[in-house]
C-alpha positions in Angstrom: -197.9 -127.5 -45.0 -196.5 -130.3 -42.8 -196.3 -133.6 -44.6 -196.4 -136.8 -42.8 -192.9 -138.3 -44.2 -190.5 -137.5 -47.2 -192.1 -140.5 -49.4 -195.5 -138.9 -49.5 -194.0 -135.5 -49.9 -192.0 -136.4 -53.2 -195.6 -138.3 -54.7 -197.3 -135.3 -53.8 -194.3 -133.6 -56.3 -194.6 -136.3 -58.8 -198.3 -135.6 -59.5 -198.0 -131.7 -59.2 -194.8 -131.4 -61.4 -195.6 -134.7 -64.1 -193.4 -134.4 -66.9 -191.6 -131.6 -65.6 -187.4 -132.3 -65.4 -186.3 -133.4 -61.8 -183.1 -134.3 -62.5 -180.4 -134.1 -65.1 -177.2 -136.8 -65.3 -174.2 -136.7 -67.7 -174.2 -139.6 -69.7 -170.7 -141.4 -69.4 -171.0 -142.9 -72.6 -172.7 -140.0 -75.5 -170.5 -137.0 -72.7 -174.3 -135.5 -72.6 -176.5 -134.3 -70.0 -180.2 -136.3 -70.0 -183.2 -135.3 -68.3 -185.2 -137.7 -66.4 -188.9 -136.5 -65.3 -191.1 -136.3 -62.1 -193.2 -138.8 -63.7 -190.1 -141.3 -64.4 -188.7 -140.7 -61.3 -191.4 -141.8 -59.2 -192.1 -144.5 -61.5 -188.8 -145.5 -60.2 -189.3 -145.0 -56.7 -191.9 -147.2 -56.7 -190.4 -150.0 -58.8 -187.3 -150.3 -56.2 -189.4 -149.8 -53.2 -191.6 -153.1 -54.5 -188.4 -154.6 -55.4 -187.2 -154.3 -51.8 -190.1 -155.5 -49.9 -190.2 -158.4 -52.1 -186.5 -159.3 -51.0 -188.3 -159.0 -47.2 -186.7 -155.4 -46.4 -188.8 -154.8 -43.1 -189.8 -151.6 -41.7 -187.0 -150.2 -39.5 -184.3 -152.1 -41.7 -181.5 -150.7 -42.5 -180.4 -150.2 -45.9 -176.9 -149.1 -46.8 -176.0 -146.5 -50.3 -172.4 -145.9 -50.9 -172.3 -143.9 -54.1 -171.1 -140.5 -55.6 -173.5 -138.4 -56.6 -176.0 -140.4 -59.3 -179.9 -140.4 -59.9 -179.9 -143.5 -58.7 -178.6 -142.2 -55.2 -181.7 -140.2 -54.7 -184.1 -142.8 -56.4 -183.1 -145.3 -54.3 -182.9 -143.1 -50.9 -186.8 -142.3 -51.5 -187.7 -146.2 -52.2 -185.8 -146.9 -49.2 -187.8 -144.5 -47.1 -191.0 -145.5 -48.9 -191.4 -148.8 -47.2 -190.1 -147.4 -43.6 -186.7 -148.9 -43.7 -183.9 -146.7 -43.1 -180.9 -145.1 -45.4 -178.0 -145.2 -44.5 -175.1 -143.5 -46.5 -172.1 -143.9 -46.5 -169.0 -141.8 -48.7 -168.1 -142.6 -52.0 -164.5 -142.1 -50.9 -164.4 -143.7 -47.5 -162.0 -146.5 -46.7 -162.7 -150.2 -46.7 -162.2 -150.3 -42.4 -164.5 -147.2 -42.0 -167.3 -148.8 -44.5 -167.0 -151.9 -42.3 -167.5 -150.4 -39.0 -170.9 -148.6 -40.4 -172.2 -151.9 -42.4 -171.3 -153.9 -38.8 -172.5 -151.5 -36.0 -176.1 -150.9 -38.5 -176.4 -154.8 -39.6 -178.0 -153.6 -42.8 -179.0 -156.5 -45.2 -178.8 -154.7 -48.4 -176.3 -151.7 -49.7 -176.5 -149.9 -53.1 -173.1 -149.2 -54.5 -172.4 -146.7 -57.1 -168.9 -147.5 -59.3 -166.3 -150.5 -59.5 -164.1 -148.4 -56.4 -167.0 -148.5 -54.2 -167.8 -152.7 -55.0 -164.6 -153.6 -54.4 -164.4 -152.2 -51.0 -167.7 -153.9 -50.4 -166.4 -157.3 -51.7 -163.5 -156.8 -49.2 -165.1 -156.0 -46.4 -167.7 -158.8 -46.5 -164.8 -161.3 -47.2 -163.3 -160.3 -44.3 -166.1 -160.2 -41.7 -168.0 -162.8 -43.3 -171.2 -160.3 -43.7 -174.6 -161.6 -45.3 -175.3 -158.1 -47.3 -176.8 -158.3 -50.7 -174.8 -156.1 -53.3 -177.1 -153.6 -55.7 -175.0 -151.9 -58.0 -175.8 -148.6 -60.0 -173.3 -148.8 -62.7 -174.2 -151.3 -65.4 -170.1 -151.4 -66.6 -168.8 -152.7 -63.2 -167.9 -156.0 -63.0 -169.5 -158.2 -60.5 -166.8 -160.8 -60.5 -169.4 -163.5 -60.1 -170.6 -162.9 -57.0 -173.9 -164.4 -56.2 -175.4 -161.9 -53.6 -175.0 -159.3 -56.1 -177.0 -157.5 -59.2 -177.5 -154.5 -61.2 -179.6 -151.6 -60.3 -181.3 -151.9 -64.0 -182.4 -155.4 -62.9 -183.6 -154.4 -59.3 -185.8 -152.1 -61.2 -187.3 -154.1 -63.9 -188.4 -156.7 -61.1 -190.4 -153.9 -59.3 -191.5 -152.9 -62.3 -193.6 -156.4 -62.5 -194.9 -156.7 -58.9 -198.3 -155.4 -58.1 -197.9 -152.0 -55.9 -200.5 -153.6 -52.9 -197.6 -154.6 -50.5 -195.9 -150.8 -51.2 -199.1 -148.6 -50.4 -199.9 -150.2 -47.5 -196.3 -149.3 -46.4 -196.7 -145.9 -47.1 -199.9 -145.7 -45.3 -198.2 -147.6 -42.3 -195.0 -144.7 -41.8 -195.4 -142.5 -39.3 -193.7 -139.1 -39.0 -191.6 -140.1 -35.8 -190.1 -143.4 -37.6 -186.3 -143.1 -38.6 -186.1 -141.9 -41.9 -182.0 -142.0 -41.9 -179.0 -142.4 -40.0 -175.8 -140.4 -40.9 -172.5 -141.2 -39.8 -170.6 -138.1 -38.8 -167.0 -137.5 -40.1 -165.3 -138.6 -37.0 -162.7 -136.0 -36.4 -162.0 -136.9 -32.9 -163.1 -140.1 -32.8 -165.1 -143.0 -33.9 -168.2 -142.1 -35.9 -171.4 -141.6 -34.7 -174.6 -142.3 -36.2 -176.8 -139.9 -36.1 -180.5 -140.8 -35.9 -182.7 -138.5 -37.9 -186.3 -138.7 -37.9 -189.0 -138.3 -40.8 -190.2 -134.8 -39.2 -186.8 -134.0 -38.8 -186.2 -133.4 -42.6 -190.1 -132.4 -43.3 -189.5 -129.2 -40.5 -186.2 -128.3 -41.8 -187.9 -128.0 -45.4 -190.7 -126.2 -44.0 -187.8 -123.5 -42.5 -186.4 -123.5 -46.2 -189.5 -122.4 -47.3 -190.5 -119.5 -44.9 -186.8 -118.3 -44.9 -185.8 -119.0 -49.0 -187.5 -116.7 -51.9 -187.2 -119.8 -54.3 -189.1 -119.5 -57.8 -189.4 -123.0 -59.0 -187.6 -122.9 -62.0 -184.2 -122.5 -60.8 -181.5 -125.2 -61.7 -179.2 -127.1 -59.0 -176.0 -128.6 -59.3 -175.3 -131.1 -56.4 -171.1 -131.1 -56.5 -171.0 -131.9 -52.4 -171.8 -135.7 -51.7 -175.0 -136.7 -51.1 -173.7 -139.2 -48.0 -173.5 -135.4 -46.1 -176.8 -134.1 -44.6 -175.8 -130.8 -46.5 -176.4 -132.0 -50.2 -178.4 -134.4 -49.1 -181.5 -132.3 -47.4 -180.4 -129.7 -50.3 -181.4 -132.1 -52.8 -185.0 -133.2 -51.0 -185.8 -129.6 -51.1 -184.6 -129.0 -54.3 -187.2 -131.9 -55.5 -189.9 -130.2 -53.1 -189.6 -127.0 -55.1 -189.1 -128.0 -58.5 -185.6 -127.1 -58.9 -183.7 -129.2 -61.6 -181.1 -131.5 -59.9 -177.6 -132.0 -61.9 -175.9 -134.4 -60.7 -171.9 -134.4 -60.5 -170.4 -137.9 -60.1 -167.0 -136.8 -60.1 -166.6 -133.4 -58.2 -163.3 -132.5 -59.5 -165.1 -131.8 -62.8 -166.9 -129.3 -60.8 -165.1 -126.1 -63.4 -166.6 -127.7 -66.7 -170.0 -128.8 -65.1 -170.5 -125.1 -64.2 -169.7 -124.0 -67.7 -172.2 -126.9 -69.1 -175.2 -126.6 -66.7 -174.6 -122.9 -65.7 -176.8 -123.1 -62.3 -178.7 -120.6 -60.2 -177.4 -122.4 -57.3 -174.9 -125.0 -56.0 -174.0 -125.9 -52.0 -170.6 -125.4 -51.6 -167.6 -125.6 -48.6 -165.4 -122.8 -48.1 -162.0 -124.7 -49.4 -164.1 -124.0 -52.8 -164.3 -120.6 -52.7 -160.8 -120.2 -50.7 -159.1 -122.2 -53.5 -161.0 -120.2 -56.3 -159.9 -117.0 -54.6 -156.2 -117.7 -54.1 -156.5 -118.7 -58.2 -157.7 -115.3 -58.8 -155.1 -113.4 -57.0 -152.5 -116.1 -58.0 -153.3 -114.9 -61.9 -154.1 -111.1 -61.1 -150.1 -111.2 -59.9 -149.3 -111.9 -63.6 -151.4 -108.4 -64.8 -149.4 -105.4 -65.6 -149.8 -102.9 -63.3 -152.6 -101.0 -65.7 -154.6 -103.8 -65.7 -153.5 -105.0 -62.1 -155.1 -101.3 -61.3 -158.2 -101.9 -63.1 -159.3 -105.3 -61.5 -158.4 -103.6 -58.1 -160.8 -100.6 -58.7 -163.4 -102.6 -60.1 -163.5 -104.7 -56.6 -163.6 -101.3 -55.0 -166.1 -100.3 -56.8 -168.2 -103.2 -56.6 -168.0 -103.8 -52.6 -169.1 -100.1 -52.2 -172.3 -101.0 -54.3 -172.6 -104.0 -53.0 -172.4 -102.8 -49.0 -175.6 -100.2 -50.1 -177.4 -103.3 -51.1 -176.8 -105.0 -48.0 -177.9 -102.6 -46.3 -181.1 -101.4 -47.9 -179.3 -98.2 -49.2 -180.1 -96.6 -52.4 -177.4 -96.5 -55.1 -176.5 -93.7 -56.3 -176.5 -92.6 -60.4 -172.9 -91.6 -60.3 -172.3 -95.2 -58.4 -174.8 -96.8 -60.8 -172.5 -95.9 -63.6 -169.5 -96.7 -62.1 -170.6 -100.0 -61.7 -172.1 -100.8 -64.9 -168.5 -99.4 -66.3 -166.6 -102.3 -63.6 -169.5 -104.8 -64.2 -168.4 -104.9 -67.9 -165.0 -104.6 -67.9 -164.3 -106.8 -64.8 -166.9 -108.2 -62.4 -168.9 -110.0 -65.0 -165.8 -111.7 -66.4 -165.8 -113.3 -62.8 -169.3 -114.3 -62.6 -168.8 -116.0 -66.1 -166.2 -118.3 -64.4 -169.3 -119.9 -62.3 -171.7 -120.3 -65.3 -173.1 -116.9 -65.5 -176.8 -117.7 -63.8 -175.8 -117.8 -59.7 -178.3 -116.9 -57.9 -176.8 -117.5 -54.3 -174.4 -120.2 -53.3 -175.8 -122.1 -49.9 -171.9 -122.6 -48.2 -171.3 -124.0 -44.8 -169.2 -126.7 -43.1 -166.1 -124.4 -42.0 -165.1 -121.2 -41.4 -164.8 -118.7 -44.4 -162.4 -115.9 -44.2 -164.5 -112.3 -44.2 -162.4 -111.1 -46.8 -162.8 -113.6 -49.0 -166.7 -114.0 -48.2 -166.6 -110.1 -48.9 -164.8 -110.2 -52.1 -167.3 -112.3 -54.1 -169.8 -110.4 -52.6 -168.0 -107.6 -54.5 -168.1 -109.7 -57.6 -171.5 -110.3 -57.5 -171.5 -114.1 -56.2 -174.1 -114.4 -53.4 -172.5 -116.5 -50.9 -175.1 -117.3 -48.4 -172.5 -118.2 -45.7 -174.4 -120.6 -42.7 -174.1 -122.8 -39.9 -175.5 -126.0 -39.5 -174.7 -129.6 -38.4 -175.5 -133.2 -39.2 -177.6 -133.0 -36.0 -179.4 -130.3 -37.1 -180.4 -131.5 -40.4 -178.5 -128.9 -42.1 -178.9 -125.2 -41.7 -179.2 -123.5 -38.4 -178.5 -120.1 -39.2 -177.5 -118.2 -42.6 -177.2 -114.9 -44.2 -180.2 -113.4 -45.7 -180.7 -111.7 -49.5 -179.9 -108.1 -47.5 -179.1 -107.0 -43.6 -176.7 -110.0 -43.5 -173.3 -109.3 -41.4 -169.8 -110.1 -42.4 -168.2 -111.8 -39.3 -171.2 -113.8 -38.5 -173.1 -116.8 -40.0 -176.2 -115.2 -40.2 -179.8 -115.1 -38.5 -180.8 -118.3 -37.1 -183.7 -119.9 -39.6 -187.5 -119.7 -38.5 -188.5 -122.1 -35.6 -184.8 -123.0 -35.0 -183.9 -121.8 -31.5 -180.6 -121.1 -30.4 -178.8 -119.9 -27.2 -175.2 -119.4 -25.8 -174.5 -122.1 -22.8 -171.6 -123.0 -20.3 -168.7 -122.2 -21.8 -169.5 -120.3 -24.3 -171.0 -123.8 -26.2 -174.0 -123.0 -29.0 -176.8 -124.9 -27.8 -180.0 -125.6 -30.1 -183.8 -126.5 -29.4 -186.6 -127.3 -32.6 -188.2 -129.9 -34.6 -184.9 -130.3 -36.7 -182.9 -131.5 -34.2 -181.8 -135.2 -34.4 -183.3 -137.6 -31.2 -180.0 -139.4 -30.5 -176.7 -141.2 -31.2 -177.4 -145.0 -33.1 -176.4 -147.6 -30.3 -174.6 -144.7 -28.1 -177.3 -143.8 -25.2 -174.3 -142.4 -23.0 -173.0 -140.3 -26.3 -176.7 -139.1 -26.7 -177.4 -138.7 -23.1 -173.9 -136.0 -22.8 -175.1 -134.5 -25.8 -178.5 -132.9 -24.5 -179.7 -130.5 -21.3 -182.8 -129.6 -20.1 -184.1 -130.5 -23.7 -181.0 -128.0 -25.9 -178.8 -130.0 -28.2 -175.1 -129.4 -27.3 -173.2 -128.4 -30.3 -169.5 -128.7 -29.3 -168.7 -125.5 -30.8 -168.1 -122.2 -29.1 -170.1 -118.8 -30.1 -171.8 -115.9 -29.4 -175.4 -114.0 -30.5 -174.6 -110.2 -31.1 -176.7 -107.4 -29.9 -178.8 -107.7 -33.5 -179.4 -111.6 -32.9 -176.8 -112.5 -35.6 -174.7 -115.9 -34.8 -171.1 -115.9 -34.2 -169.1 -119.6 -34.6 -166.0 -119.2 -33.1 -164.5 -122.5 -32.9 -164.8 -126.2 -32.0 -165.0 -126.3 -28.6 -163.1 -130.0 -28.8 -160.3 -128.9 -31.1 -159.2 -126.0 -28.7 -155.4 -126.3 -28.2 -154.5 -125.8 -24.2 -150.8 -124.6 -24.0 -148.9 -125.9 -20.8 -148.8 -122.7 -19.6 -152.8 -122.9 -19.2 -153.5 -120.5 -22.7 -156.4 -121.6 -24.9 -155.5 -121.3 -28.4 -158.7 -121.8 -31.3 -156.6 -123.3 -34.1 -159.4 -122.6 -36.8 -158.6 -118.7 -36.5 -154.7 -119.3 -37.2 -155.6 -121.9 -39.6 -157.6 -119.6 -41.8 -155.1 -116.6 -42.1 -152.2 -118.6 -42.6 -154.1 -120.7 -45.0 -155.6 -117.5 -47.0 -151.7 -117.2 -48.4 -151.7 -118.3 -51.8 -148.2 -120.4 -51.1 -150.0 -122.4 -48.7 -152.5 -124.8 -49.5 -152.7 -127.0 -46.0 -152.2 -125.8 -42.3 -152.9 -127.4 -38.8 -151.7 -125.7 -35.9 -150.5 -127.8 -32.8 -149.6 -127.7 -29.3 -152.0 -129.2 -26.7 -150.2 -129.5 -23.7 -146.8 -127.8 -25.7 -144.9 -124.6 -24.8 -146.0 -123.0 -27.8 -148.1 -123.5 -31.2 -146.2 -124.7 -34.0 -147.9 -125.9 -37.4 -147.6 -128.4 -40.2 -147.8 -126.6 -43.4 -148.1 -128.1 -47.3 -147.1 -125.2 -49.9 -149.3 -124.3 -53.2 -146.8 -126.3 -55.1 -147.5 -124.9 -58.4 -147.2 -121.5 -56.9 -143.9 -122.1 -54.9 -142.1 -124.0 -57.8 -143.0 -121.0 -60.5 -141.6 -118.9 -57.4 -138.1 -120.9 -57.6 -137.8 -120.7 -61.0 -138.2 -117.1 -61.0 -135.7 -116.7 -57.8 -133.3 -119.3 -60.2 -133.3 -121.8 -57.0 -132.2 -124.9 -58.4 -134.1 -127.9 -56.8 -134.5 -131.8 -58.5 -137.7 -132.8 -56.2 -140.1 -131.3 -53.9 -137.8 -132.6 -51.2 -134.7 -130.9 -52.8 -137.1 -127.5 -52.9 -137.9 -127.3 -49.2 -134.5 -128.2 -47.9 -133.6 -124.8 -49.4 -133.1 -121.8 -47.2 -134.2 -119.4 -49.6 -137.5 -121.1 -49.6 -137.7 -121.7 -45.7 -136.7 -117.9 -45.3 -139.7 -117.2 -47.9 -142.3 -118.6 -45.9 -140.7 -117.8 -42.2 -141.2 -114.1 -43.8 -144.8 -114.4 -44.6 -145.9 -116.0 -41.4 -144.5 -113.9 -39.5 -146.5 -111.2 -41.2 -149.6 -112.8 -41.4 -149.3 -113.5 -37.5 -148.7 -109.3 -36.3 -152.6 -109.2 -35.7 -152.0 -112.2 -33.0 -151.4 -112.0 -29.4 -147.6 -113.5 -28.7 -148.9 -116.9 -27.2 -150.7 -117.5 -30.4 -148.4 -117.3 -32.7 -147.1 -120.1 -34.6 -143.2 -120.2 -33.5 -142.3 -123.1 -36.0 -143.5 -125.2 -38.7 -142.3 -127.6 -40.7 -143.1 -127.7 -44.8 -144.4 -131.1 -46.2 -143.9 -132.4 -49.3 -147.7 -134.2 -49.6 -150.6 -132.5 -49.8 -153.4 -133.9 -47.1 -155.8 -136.0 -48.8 -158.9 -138.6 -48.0 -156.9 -141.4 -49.3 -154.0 -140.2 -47.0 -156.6 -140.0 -44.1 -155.5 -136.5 -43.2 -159.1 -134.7 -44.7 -162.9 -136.6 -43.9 -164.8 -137.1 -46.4 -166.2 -133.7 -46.0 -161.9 -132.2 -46.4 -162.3 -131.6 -42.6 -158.7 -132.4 -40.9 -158.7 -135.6 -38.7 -156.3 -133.8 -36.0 -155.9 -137.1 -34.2 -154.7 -138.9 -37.2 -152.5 -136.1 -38.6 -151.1 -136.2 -35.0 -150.5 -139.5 -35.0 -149.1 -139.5 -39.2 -146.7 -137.1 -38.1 -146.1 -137.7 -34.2 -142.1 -138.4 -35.2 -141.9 -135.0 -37.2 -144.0 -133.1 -34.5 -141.6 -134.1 -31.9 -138.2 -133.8 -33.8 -139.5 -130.2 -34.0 -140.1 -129.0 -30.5 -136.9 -130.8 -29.4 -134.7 -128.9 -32.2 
């Protein structure tokens, strides 16, 4: 069933699931996770959606959150929608400039913010442009610093709690399913951010494809580590709540290894850096094995990916196999399992490419990575892998009632009721974006004779050599960056004789590596200068690179001593790399290299 907008679907939820758990929050202060029900949830909704009309939030207004990942995120996204204004979110981590240029270009009157980071940059940013925004903040220990246009959330919600609920129904009864629901800012690799506009009907279809192409239970337990501000967790979470699936909410994802521990999920969206980063671990510690037990692990994999590829493909499994794996299972692959909680179901991961042998090694394990493809204009998924018939090398069958087709240039275009109406305040940008009615994706595939999806690369990042060669930088990227020394790559040379790359070393890796080679270094600097260690890694591209047609090899690269960060401004808030700002951070290095 249809619904007519997201605020009715989640009271529908509230009075079919009552005192059931919708979410679950680690309390900062007693280190313990607390539930909070259907029942108090939308007994919060309701209290911040009155609270907000009675501050004379008007349908269509935009309101701003810029928060990690709280209860209060979600609660207030839902009031906002409830009254037919319009969320817009913004990254926990994002700079003071970029929250700026979103808060101007959307003119929103009120923002909820989640910790003291986020208020500060709020306070700056409306010092500087002089901005009339009212300041509602989640966490009850930051200090306000006297400022008179801002409160706590707490408060916000007790006034709600005494205004009659008139003025609120008859909002609800006024939204229609084609009103803006949200508008997302995209990451802005290549340039400014965009806004993209995302209807009511827009998330209510792309739930309704969840629920034809998903075997979902109900009692399954989430844990949303990916920010909220990205349509990925986001529409993740609003179908969570649709189902019945327990929310955990991570404020701080870098405790992402003890949450898993603590709330042991069934499932939890994930990017491929976290499973690329977790892999490289593995192998980093199965290097330290002796080579009995370096044997073992190695024939337990083996054993498991043989199991698992019968599975896949609707095979039966053999006793003799059966055995074999129940022996590996014990002794190995369950050891591995444990390290995600123990309860995985299937990890929903999309966002970048994943390597096929690392997307085929947890397989192995027993980790169902449902690998997918899916943008911000999309609302989320497009296509993904399914429990069985899935194929490596592809990111899966396109969902029910999404439409998909290979245009000019290779270019993935998309038709359905998921996909986003336009670009906020950029009718040119919108108007480029769409023909004959298909959404133009910007990235480059190809449907294979069984109908899976192929994403080769973004069609804007593609590197054009001076001698006319086009070059996908993603493919290089990912091999390069599947060596456990390395732990950032970007390949360049756009209108250059040949590719060359910017690479930061798995520090922790490389220094053990030193001190084992007895290469004497006093800083990071000191360590790189060193030919041993420039020899080391000219050695292992090379290798890596053999598969690789000459023009796309990388023929230099230079070793930094930082690792890219969102602070830095080399990764989006989404660990995408901004090319055009690494190009320009490092424009002096870049060239000192192709001259030498």
């Amino acid at each position: 069933m249809l619904y007519k907008h997201l605020a009715l679907l989640i009271r529908d939820r509230i009075v079919s699931y009552g005192n059931r758990t919708a979410m679950r929050f680690k309390n900062q202060t007693s280190n313990c996770w607390e539930d909070i029900s259907y029942n108090e949830m939308g007994n919060a909704i309701d209290n911040v959606a009155k609270s907000l009309i009675d501050d004379d939030v008007k349908v269509n207004d935009n309101i701003g959150i810029f928060s990690g990942n709280m209860p209060e995120w979600t609660i207030s996204d839902f009031a906002i929608m409830s009254i037919g204004a319009v969320t817009i979110p913004i990254y926990a981590t994002d700079s003071a400039a970029q929250t700026a240029y979103i808060i101007r270009e959307t003119k929103m009157k009120i923002i909820f913010v989640g910790e003291q980071e986020q208020y500060d940059k709020i306070l700056q940013v409306i010092a500087e442009f002089s901005l009339p925004v009212k300041i509602v903040v989640f966490d009850g220990n930051v200090s306000l610093r006297n400022n008179k246009y801002s409160s706590y959330f707490r408060h916000y919600f007790e006034l709600g709690e005494a205004l009659r609920p008139d003025k609120l129904n008859n909002r609800l009864a006024s939204v229609s399913v084609d009103d803006v629901a949200s508008i997302l800012y995209t990451s802005g690799t290549t340039g400014e951010p965009k806004g993209v506009i995302l209807r009511h009907s827009n998330f209510t279809n792309t739930l309704y494809n969840h629920d034809i192409f998903l075997d979902i239970k109900g009692y399954e337990v989430s844990l949303a580590f990916l920010p909220l501000s990205h349509i990925f967790e986001r529409t993740w979470t609003a179908y969570c709540l649709h189902k019945g699936i327990v929310v955990n909410y991570l404020l701080n994802p870098k405790n992402v290894v003890k949450a898993l521990q603590e709330v042991k999920p069934n499932i939890m969206c994930a990017v491929p850096r976290f499973f690329e980063k977790t892999y490289n671990a593995v192998m980093e510690k199965v290097e330290t094995y002796s080579p009995a037990k370096k044997k073992l692990f190695h024939w337990a994999i083996s054993v498991g990916k043989k199991v698992m590829e019968l599975k896949r493909l609707e095979l039966p499994v053999s006793v003799s196999n059966k055995i074999l794996f129940a022996i590996a299972d014990k002794l190995v692959l369950k050891k591995g399992r444990a390290a995600f909680g123990g309860n995985i179901l299937f990890f929903p991961c999309g966002g970048a490419m994943l390597p096929d042998n690392i997307n085929t090694f947890f397989h192995s394990v027993g980790i169902n990575i449902k690998y997918a493809y899916g943008l911000t204009e999309s609302c989320a998924t497009v296509s993904a892998f399914a429990d069985t018939k899935f194929k490596f090398g592809t990111v899966g069958m396109p969902l029910p009632n999404v439409e998909v087709k290979i245009g000019d240039n290779d270019e993935i275009m998309l038709r359905g009721k998921n996909i986003f109406h336009g670009y906020y305040k950029k009718p040119e940008e919108t108007e480029k974006s769409f023909v004959d009615g298909w959404f133009k994706t910007g990235d480059a595939g190809a449907i294979d004779e069984d109908g899976f999806l192929i994403m080769k690369e973004r069609i804007k990042d593609l590197i054009k050599t001076s001698s006319g060669k086009f070059i996908a930088p993603q493919q290089i990227e990912s091999m390069i960056g599947n060596d456990p020394y390395v732990e950032h790559v970007m390949a360049i040379g756009d209108n250059r004789k040949f590719l060359s790359a910017l690479i930061v070393p798995n520090f922790l890796l490389l220094e053990k590596y030193a001190r084992e080679m007895n290469i004497r270094f006093s800083s990071r600097e000191d360590l790189l200068k060193n030919s041993q260690i420039v020899k080391f890694f000219e050695d292992r591209v090379h290798v890596i690179q053999q598969v690789l047609a000459n023009y796309q090899r990388v023929k230099k690269f230079v070793l930094l001593t930082k690792e890219f960060s969102i602070p830095g401004g080399e990764f989006t808030s989404t660990l995408k790399t901004r090319r055009g700002f690494v190009l320009q951070k490092y424009s002096d290095i870049i060239e000192r290299m192709y001259r030498e």
